[in-house]
HTML snippet that shows the backbone in 3Dmol.js (N, CA, C, O; Angstrom):
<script src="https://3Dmol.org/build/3Dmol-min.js"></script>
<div id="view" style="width:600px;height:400px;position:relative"></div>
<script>
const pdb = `
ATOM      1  N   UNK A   1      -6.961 -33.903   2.539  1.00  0.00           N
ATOM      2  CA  UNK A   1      -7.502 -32.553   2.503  1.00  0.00           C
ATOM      3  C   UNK A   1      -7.122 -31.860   1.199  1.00  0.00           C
ATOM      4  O   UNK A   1      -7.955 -31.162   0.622  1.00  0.00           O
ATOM      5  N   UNK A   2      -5.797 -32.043   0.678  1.00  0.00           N
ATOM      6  CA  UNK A   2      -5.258 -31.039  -0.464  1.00  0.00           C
ATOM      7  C   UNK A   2      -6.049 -31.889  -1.977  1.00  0.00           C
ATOM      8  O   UNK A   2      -6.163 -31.432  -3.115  1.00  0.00           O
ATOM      9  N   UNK A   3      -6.509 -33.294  -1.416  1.00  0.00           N
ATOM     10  CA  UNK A   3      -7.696 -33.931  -2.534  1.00  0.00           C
ATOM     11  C   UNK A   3      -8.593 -33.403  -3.135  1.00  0.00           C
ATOM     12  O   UNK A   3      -8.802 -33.367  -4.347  1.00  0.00           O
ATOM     13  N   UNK A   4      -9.570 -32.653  -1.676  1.00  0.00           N
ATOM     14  CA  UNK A   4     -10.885 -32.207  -1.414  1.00  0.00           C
ATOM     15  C   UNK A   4     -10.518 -31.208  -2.342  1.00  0.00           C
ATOM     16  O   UNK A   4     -10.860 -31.159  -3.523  1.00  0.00           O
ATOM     17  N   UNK A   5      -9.638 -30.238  -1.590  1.00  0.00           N
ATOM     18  CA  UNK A   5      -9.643 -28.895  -2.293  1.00  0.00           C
ATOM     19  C   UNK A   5      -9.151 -28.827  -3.836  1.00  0.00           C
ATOM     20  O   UNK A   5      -9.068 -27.738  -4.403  1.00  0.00           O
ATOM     21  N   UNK A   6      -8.937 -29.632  -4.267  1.00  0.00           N
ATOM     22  CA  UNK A   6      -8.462 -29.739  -5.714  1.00  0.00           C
ATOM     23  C   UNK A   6      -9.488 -30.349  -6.346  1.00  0.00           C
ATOM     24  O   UNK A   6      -9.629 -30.065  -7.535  1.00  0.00           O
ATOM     25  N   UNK A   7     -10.297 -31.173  -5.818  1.00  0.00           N
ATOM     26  CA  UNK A   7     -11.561 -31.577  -6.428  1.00  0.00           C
ATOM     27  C   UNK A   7     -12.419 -30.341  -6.237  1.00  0.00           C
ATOM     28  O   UNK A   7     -13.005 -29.807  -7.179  1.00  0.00           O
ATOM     29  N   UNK A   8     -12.477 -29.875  -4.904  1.00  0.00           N
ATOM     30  CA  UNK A   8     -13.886 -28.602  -5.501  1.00  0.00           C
ATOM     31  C   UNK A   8     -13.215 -27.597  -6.664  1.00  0.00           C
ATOM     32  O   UNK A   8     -13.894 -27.098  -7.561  1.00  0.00           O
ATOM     33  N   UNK A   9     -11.821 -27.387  -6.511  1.00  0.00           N
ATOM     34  CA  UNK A   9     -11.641 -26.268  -7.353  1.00  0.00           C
ATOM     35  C   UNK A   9     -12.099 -27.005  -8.414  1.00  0.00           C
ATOM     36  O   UNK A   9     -13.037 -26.396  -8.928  1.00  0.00           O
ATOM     37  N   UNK A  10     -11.817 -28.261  -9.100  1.00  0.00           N
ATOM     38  CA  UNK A  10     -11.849 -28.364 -10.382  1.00  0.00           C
ATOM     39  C   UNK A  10     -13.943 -28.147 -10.573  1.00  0.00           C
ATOM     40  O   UNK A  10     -14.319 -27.469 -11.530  1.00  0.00           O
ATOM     41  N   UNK A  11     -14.887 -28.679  -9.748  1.00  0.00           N
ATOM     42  CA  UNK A  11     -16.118 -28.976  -9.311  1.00  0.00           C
ATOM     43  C   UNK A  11     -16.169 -27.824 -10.130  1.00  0.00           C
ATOM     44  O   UNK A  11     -16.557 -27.957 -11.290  1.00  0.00           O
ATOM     45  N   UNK A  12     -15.792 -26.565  -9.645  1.00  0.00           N
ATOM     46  CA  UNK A  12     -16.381 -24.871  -9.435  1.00  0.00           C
ATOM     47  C   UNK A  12     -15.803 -24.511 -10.558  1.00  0.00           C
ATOM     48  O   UNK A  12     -16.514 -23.683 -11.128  1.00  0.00           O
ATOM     49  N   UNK A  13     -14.486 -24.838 -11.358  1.00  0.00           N
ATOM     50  CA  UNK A  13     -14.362 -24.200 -12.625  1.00  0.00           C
ATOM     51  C   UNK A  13     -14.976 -25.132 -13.688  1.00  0.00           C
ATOM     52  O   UNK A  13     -14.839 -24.929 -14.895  1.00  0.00           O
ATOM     53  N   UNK A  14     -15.681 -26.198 -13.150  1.00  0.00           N
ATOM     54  CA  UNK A  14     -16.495 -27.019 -14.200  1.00  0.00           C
ATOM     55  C   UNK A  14     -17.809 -26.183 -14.291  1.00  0.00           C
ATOM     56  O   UNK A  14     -18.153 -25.681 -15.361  1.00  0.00           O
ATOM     57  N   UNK A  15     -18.388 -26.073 -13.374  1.00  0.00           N
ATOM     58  CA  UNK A  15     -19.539 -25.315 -13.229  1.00  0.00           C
ATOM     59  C   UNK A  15     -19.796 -23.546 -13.520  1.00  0.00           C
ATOM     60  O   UNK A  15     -20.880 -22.984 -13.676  1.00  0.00           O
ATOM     61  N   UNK A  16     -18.541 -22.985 -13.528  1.00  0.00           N
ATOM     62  CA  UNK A  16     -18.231 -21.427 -13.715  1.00  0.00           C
ATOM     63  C   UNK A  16     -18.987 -21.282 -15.156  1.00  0.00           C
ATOM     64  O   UNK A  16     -19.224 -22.128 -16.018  1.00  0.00           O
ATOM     65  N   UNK A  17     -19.256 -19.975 -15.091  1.00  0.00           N
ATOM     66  CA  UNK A  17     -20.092 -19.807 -16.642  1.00  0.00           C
ATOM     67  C   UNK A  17     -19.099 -19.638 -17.616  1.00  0.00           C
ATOM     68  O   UNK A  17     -18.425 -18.623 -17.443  1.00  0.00           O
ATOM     69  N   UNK A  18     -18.737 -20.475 -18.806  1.00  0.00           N
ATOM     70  CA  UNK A  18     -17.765 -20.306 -19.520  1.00  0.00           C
ATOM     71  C   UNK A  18     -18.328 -19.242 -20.476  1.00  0.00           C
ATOM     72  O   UNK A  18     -17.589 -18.522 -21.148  1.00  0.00           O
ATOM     73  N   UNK A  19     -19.817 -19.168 -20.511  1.00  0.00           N
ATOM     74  CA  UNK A  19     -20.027 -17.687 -21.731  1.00  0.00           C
ATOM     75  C   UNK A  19     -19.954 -16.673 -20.857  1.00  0.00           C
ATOM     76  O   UNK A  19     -19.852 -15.598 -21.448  1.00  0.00           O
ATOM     77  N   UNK A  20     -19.965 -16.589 -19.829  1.00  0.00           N
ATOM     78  CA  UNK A  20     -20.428 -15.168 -18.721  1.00  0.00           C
ATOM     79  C   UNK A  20     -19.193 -14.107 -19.515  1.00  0.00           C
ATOM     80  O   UNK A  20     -17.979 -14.235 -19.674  1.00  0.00           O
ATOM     81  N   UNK A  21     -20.267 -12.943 -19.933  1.00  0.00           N
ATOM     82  CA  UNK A  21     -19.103 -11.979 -20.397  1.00  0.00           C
ATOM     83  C   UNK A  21     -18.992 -10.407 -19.339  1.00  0.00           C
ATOM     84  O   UNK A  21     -19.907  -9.616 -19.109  1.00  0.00           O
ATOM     85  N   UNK A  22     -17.807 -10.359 -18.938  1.00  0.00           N
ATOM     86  CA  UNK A  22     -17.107  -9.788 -17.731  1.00  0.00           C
ATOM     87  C   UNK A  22     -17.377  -8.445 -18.074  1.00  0.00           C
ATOM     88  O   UNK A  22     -17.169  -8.185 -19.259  1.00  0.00           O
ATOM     89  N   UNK A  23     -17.853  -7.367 -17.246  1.00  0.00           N
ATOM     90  CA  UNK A  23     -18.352  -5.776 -17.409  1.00  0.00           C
ATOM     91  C   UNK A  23     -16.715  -5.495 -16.648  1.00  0.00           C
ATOM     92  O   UNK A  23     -15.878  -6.047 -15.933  1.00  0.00           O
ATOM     93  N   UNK A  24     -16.994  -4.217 -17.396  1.00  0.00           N
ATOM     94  CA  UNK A  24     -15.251  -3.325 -16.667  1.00  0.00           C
ATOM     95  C   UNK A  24     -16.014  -2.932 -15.659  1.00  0.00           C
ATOM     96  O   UNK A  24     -16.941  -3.507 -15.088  1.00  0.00           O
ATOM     97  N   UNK A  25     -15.330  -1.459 -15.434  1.00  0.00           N
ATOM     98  CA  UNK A  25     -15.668  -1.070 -13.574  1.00  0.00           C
ATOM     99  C   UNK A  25     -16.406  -0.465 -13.824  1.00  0.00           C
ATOM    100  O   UNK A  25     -17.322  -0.334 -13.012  1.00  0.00           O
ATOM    101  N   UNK A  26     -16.445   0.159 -14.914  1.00  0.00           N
ATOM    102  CA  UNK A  26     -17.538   1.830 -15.246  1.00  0.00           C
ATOM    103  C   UNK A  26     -18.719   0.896 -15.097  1.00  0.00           C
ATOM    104  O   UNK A  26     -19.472   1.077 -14.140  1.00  0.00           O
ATOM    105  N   UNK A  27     -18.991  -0.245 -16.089  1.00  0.00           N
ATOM    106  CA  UNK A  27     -20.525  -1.113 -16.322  1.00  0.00           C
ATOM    107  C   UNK A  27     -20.614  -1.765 -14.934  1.00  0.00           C
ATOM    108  O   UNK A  27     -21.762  -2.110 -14.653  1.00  0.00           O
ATOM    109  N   UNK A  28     -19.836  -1.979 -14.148  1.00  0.00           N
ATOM    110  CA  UNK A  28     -20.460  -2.794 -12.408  1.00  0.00           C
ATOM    111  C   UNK A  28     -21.261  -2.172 -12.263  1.00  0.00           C
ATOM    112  O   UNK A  28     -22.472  -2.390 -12.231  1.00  0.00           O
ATOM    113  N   UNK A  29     -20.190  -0.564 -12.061  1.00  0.00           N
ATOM    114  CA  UNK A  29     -20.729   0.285 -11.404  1.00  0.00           C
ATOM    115  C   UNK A  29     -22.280   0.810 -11.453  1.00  0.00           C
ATOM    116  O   UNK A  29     -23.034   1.399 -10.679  1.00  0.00           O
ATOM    117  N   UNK A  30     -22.344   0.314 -12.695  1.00  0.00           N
ATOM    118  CA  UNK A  30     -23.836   1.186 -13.105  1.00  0.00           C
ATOM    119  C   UNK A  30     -24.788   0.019 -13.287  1.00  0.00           C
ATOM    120  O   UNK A  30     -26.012   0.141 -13.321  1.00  0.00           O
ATOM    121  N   UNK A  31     -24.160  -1.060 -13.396  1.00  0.00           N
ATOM    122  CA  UNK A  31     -25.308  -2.129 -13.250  1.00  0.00           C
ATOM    123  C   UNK A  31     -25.835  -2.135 -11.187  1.00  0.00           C
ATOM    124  O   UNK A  31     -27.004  -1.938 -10.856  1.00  0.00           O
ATOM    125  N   UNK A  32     -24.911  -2.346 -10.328  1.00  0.00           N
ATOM    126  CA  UNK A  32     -24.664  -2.224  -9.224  1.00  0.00           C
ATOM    127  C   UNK A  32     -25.835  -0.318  -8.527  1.00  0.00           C
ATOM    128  O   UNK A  32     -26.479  -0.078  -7.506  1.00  0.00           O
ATOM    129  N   UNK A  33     -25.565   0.354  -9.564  1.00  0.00           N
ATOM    130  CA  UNK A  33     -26.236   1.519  -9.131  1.00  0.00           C
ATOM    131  C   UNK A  33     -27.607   1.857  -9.527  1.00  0.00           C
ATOM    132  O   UNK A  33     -28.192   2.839  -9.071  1.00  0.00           O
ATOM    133  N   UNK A  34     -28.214   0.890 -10.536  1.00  0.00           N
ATOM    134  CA  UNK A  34     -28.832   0.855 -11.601  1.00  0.00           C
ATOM    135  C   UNK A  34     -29.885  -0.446 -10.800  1.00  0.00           C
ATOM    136  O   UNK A  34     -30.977  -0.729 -11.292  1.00  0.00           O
ATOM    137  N   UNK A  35     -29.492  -0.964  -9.854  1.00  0.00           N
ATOM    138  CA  UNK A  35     -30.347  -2.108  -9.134  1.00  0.00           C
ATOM    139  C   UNK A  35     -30.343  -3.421 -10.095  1.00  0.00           C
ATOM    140  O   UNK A  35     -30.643  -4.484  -9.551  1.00  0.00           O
ATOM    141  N   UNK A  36     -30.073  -3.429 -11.284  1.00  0.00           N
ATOM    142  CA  UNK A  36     -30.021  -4.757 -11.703  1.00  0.00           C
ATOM    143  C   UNK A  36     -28.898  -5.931 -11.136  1.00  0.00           C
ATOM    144  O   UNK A  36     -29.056  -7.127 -11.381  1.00  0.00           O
ATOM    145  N   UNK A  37     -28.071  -5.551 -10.567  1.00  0.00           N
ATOM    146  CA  UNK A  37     -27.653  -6.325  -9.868  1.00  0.00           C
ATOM    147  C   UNK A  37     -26.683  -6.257  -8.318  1.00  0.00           C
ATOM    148  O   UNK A  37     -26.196  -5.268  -7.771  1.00  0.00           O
ATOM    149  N   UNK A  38     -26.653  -7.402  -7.991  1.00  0.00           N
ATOM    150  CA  UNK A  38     -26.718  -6.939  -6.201  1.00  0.00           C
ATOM    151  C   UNK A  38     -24.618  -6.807  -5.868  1.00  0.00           C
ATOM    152  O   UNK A  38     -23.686  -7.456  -6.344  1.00  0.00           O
ATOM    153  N   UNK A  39     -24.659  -5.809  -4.994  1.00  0.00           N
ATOM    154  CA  UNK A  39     -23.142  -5.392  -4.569  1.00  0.00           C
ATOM    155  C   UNK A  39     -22.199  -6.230  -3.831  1.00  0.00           C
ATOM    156  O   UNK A  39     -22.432  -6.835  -2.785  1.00  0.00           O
ATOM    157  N   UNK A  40     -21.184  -6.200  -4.446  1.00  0.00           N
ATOM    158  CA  UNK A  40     -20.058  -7.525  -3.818  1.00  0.00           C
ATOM    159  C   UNK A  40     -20.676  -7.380  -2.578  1.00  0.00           C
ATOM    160  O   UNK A  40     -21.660  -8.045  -2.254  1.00  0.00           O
ATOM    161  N   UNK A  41     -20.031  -6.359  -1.714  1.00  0.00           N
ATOM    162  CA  UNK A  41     -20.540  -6.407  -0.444  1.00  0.00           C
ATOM    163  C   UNK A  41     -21.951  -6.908   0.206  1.00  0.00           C
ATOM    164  O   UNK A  41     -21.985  -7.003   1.432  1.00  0.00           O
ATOM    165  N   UNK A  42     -22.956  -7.187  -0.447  1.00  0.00           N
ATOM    166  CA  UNK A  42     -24.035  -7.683  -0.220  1.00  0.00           C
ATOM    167  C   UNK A  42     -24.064  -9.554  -0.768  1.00  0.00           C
ATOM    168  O   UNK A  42     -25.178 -10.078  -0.751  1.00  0.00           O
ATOM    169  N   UNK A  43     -22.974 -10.348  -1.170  1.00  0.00           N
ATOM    170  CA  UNK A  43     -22.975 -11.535  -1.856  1.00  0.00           C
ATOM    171  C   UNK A  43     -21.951 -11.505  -1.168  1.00  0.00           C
ATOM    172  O   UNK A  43     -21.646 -12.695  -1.253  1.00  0.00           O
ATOM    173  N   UNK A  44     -21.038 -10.975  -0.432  1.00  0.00           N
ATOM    174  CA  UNK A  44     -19.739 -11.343   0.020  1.00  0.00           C
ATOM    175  C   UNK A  44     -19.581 -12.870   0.976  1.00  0.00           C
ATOM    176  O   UNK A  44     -18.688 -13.687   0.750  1.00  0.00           O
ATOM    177  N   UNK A  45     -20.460 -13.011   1.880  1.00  0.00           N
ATOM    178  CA  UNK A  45     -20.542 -13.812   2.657  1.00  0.00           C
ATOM    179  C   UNK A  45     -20.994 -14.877   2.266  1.00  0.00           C
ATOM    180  O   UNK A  45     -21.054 -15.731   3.151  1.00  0.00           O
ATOM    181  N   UNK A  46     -21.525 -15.336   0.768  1.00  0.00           N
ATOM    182  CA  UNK A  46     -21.263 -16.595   0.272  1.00  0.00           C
ATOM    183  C   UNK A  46     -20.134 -16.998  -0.149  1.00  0.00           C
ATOM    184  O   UNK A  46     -20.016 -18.192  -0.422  1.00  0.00           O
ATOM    185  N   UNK A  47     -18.891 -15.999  -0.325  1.00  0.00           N
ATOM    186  CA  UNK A  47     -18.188 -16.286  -0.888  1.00  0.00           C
ATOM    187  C   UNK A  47     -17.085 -17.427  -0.331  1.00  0.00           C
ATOM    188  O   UNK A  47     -16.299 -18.011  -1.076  1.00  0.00           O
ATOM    189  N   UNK A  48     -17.181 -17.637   1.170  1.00  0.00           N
ATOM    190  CA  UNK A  48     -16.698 -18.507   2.428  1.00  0.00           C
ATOM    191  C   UNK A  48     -15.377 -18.200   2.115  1.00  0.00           C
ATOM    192  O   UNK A  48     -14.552 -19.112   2.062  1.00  0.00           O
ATOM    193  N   UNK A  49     -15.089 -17.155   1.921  1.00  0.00           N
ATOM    194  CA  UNK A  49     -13.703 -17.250   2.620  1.00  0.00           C
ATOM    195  C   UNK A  49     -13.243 -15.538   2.267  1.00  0.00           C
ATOM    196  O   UNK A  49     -13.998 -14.566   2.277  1.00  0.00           O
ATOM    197  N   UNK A  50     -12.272 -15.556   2.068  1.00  0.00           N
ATOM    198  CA  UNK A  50     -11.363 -13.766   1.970  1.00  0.00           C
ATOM    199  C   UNK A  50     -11.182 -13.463   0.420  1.00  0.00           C
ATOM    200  O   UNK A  50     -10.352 -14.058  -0.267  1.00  0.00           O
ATOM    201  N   UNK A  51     -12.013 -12.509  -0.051  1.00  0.00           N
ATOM    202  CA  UNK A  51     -11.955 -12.393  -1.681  1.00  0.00           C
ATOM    203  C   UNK A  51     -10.866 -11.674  -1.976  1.00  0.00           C
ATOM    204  O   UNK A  51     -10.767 -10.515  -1.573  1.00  0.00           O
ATOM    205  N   UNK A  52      -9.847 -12.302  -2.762  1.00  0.00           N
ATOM    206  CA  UNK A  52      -8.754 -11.003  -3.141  1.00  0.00           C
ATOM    207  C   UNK A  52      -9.367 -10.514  -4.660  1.00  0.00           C
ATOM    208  O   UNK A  52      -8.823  -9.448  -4.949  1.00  0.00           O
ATOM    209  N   UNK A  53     -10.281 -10.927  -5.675  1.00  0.00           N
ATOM    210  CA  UNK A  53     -10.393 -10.740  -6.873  1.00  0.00           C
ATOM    211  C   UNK A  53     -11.376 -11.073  -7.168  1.00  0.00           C
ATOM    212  O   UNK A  53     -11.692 -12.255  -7.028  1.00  0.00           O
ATOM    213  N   UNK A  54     -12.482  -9.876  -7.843  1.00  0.00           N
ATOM    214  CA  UNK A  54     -13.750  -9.937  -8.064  1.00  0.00           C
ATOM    215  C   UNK A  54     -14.196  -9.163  -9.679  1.00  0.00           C
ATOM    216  O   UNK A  54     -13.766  -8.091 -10.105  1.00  0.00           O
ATOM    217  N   UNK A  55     -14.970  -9.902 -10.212  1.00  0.00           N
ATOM    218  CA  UNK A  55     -15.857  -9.829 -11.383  1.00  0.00           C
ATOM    219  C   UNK A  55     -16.682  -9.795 -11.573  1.00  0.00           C
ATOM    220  O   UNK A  55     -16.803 -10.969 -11.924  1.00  0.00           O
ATOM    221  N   UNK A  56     -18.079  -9.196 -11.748  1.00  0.00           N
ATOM    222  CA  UNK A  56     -19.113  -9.114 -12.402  1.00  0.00           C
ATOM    223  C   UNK A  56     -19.580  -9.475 -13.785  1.00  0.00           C
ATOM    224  O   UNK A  56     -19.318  -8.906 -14.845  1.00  0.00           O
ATOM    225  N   UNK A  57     -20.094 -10.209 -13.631  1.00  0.00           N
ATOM    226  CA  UNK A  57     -20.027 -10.790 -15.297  1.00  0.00           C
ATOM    227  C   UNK A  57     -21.824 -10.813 -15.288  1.00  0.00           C
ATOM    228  O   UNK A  57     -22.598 -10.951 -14.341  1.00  0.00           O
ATOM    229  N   UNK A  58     -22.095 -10.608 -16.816  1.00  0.00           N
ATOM    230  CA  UNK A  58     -23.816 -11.178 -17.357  1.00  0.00           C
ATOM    231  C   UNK A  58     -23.354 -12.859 -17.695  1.00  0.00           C
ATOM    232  O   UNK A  58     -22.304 -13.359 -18.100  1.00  0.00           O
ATOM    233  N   UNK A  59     -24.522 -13.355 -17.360  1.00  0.00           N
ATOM    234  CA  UNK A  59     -24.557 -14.509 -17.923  1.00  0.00           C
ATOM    235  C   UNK A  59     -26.140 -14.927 -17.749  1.00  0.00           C
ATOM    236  O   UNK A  59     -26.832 -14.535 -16.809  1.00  0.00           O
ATOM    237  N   UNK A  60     -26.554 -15.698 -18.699  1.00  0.00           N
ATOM    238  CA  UNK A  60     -28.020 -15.884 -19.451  1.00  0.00           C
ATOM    239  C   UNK A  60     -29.031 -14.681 -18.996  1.00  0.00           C
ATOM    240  O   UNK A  60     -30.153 -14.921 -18.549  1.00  0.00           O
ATOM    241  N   UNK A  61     -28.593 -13.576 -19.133  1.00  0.00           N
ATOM    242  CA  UNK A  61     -29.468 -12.440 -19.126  1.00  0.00           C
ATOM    243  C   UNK A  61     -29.700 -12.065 -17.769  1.00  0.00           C
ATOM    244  O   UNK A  61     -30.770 -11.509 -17.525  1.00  0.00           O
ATOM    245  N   UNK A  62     -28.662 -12.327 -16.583  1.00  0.00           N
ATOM    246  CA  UNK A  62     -28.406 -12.192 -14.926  1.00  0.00           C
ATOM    247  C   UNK A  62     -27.118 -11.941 -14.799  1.00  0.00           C
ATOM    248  O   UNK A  62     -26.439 -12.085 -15.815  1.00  0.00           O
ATOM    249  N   UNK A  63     -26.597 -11.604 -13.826  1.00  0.00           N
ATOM    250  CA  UNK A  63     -25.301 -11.005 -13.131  1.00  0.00           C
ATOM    251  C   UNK A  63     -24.989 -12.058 -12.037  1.00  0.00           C
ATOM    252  O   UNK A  63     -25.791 -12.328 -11.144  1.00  0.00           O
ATOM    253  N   UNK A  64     -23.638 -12.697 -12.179  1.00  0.00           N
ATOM    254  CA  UNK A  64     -23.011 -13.189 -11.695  1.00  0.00           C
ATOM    255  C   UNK A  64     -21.306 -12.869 -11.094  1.00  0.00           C
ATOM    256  O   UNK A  64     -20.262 -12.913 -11.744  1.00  0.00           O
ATOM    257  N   UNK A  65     -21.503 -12.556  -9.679  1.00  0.00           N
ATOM    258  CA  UNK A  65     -19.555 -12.343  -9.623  1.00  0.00           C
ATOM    259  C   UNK A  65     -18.704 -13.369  -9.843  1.00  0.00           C
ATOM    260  O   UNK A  65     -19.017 -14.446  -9.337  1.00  0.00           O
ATOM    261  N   UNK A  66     -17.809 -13.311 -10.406  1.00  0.00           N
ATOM    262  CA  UNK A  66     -16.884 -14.306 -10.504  1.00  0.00           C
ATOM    263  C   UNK A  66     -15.656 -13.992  -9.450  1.00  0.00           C
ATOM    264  O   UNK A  66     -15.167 -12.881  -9.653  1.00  0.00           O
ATOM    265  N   UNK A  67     -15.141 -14.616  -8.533  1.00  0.00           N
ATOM    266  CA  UNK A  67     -14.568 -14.622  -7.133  1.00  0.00           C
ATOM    267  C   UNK A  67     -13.236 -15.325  -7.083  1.00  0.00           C
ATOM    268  O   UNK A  67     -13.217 -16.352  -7.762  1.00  0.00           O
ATOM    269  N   UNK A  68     -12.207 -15.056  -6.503  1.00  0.00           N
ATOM    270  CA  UNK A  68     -11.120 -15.310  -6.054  1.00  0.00           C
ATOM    271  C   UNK A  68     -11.033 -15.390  -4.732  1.00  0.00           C
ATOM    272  O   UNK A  68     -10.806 -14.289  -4.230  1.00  0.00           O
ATOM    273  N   UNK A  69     -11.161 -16.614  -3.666  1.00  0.00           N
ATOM    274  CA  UNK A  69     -11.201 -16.488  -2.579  1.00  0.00           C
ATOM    275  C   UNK A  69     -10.356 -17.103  -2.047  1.00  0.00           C
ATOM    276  O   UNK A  69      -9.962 -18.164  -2.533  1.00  0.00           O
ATOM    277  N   UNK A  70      -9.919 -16.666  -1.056  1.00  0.00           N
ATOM    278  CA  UNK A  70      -8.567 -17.434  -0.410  1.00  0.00           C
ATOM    279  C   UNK A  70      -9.428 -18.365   1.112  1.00  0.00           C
ATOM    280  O   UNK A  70     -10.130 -17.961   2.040  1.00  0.00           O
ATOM    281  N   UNK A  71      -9.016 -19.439   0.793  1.00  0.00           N
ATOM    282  CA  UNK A  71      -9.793 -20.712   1.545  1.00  0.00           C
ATOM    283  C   UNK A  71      -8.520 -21.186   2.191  1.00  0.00           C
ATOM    284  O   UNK A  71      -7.586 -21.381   1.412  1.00  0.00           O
ATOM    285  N   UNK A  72      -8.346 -21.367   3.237  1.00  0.00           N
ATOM    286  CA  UNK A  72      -7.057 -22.202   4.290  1.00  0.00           C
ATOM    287  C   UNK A  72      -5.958 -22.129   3.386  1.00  0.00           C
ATOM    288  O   UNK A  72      -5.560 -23.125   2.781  1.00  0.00           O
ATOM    289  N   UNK A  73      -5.311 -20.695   3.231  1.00  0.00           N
ATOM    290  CA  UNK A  73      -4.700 -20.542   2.381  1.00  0.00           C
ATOM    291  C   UNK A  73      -3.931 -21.155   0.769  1.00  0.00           C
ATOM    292  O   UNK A  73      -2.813 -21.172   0.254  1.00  0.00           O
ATOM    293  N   UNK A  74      -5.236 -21.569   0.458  1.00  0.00           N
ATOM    294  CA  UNK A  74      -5.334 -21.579  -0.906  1.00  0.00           C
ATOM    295  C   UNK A  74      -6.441 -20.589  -1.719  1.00  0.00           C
ATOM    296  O   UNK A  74      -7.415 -20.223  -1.061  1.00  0.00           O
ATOM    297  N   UNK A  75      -6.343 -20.195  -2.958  1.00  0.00           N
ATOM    298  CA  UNK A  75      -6.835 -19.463  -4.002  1.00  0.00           C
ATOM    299  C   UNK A  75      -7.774 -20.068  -4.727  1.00  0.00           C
ATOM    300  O   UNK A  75      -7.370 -20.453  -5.825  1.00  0.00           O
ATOM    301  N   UNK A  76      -9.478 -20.393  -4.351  1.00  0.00           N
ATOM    302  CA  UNK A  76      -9.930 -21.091  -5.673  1.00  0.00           C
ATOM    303  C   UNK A  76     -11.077 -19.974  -6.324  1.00  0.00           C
ATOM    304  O   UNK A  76     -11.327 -18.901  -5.775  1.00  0.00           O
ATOM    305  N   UNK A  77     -11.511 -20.289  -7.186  1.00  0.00           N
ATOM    306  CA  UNK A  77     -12.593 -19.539  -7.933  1.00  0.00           C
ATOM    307  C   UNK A  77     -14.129 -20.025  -7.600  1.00  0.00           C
ATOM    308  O   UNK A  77     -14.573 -21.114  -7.965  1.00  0.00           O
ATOM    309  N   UNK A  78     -14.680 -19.298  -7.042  1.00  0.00           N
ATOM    310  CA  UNK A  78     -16.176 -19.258  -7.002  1.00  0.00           C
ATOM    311  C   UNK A  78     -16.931 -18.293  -7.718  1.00  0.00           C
ATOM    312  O   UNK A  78     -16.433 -17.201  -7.989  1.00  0.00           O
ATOM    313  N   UNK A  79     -18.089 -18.597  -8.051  1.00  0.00           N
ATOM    314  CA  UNK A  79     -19.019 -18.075  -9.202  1.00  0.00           C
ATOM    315  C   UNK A  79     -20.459 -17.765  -7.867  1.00  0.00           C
ATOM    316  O   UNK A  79     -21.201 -18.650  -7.440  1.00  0.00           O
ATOM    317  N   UNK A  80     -20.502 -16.230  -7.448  1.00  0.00           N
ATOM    318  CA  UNK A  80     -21.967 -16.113  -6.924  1.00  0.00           C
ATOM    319  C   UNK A  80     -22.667 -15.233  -7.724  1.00  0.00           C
ATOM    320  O   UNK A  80     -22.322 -14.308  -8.459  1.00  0.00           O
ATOM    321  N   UNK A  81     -24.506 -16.089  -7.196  1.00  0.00           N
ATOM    322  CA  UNK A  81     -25.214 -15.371  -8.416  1.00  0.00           C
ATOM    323  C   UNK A  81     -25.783 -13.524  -7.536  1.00  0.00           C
ATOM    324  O   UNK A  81     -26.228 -13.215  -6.430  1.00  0.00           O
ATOM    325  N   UNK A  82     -25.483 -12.886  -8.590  1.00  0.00           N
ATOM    326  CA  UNK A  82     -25.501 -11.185  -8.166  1.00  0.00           C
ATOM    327  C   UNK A  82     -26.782 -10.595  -8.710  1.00  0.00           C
ATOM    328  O   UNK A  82     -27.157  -9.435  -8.540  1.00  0.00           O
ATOM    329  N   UNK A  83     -27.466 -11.638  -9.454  1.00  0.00           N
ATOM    330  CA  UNK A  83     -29.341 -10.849  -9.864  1.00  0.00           C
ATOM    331  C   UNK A  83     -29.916 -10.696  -8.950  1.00  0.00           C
ATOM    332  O   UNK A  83     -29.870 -11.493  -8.013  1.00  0.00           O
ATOM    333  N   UNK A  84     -30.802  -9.365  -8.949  1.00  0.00           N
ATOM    334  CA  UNK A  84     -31.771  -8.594  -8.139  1.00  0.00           C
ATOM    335  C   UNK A  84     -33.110  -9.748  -8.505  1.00  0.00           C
ATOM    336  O   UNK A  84     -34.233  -9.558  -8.037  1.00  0.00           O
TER     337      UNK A  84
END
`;
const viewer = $3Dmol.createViewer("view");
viewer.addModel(pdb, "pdb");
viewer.setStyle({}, {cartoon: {color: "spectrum"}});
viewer.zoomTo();
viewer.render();
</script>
């Protein structure tokens, strides 16, 4: 099991957008209010598990959160896509 989960983490930070560039809170906020892109709370439930740490990032001209989720108590990083 501690295989699996060390293989997806590595899977998901292979796949994470390494250009995605991260908005502060003021730019979520207004991308998030602004409809271009969709609210943690509305992407939450892909996230499969308990998010302690969340990001909004652009990447290729779309919004993506970047995620901290706590999975059978471990911490891995997931990337959901947040475009309207």
């Amino acid at each position: 099991m501690k295989r699996l989960v060390i293989f997806l983490v590595l899977v998901l930070a292979a796949t994470a957008p390494a250009n995605a560039q991260c908005l502060s809170q003021a730019q979520a906020r207004e991308a998030v209010a602004s409809g271009k892109a969709k609210s943690l709370g509305s992407v939450a439930g892909a996230a499969g598990g308990e998010i302690v740490k969340a990001e909004l990032c652009q990447q290729g001209g779309g919004y993506v959160y970047r995620l901290s989720v706590r999975v059978n108590g471990q911490v891995v990083t997931r990337t959901v896509n947040a475009s309207r």
